[in-house]
Structure formats: C-alpha cells, structure tokens
N, C-alpha and C positions, 0 to 999 in steps of 0.2 A: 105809205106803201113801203113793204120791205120786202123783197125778192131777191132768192138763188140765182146767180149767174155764173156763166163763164166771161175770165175777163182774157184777151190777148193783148199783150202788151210790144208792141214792137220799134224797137229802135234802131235804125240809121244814121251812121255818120259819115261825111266824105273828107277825109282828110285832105290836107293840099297837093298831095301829087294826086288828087282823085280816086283814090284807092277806096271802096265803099268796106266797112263793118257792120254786121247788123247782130242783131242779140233779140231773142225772141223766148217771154214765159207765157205760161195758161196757166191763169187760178181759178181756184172757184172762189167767190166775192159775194157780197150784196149791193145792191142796188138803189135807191132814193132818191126821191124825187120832191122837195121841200122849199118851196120860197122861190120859186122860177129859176132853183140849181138843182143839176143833176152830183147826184154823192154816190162815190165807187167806192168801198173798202175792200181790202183784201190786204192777205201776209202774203210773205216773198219769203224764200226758202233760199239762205246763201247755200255756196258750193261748199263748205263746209261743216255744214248742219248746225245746230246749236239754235239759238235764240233767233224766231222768225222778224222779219221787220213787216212793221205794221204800216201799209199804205190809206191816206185819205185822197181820194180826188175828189174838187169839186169845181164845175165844170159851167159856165154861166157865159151867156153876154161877149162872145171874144177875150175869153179869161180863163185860164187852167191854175187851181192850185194843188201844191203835189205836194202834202204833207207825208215824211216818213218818220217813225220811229222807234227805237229799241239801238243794235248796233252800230246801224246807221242812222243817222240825226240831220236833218236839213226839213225847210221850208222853201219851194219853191214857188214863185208865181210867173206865170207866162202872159204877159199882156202885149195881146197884138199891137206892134210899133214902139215899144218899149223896150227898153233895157233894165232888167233889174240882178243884183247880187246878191248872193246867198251864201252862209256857211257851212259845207257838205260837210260830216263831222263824222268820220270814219274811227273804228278800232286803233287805226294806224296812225290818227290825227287829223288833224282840220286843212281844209283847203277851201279859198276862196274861187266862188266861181260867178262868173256874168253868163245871163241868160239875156240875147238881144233876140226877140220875137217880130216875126216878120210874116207868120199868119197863124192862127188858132180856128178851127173849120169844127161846128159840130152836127151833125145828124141823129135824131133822134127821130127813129118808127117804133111801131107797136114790137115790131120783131127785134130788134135793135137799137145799138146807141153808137155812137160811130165818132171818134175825134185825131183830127190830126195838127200837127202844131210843127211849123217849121219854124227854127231858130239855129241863133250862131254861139257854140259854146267857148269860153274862156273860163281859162285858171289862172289863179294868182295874173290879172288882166295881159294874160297870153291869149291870143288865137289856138284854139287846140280844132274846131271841126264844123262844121255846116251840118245842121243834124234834123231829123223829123221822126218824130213819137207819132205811133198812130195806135191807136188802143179801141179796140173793139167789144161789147159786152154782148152777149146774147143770155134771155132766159135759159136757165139748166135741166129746168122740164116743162120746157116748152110753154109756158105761160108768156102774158102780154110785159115788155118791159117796160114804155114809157104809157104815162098818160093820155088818152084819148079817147 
C-alpha cells in the first residue's frame, strides 16, 4: 500500500530551568505499511530554501528510526529504555548526539497513525534537554491509512 498523507511533526524540549520550545512542520508524505513497520517519508524545507531533506521513518515494536538525508545527514534510532549515539552532520559540521529513550508509544486507526517518543537529548555527551516528538499522519483525501 502506498498512500498521500499529511504528516505533523511536532517537537518539545524542556530545558533545565523548565523553559519549554517547541517547533512544529506539516508535510505532505506517504505512507507504508510493510513487514509489521509502519514507513513515513516526506522532505523538510529548511528556512533557507535550497536542497530539501529527505526524512524516512520507520516505526515498529517500541522502536522509531529517523533516517534523514541530503543537507542534513544522521541516522537516528530511538529504542525504548536505551541510549543510543548518532552523528547529526550539518552544513556547519558534525556533532555528536545521545538519544536516551524512555517511551516510544505508537497508535495506529484506520483514520490515523499516531507516535510519541519521549527521550533525553545530549551533545558532544552534554545534557542539552528533556524532549518529546509526537508525529501525527492522517490520509490527504480522506482514504483509510492503516491496515484493517
């Protein structure tokens, strides 16, 4: 199955005086459903135009991975109760980051697909924020999105 969506991608961080950030896109994406994973694709449109980045998610079992590429360059995976490192590879240059996962939640209806992932981010093995990705897909003309 291959299906139009809209995806919302939204992210939260709480820095340590508590101070929240969030940052929120809508793209349009497709959708897949292959091997008991859910697969998102979609581009990301930096603020300065140019060359889009190419996002893969795939989404399974307590596990998020978050392939991007083009500009920006990293592979992340988010395993509930796990810590894993990744090389986030910017225009500007490479920085290491730990992702320590501490829930990955996914929902999948006929109308939707639904995931959230809290974890604690570091750089170069700093504490930088307390964070939660919640990403939402809905069909784009109203078709079914998940299997059943």
């Amino acid at each position: 199955m291959n299906e139009d969506v809209m995806i919302s991608v939204r992210g939260l961080q709480f820095l340590e005086n508590n101070a929240g950030d969030s940052l929120e896109t809508v793209q349009r994406g497709k959708y897949y459903f292959r091997n008991g994973s859910h697969f998102l694709l979609y581009d990301e449109y930096m603020e300065e135009g140019g060359e889009p980045v190419k996002n893969l998610l795939r989404i399974r079992n307590g596990e998020l991975s978050l392939t991007k590429k083009g500009p920006v360059h990293v592979q992340m995976l988010f395993l509930e109760g796990k810590k894993n490192l990744a090389q986030y590879r910017t225009p500007f240059g490479a920085i290491l980051i730990g992702l320590d996962t501490r829930r990955v939640a996914c929902e999948s209806t006929p109308e939707a697909l639904l995931l959230e992932v809290d974890y604690t981010l570091e750089a170069n093995y700093q504490y930088v924020a307390d964070c939660q990705i919640r990403i939402e897909a809905k069909p784009a003309g109203g078709e079914r999105i998940a299997p059943g």
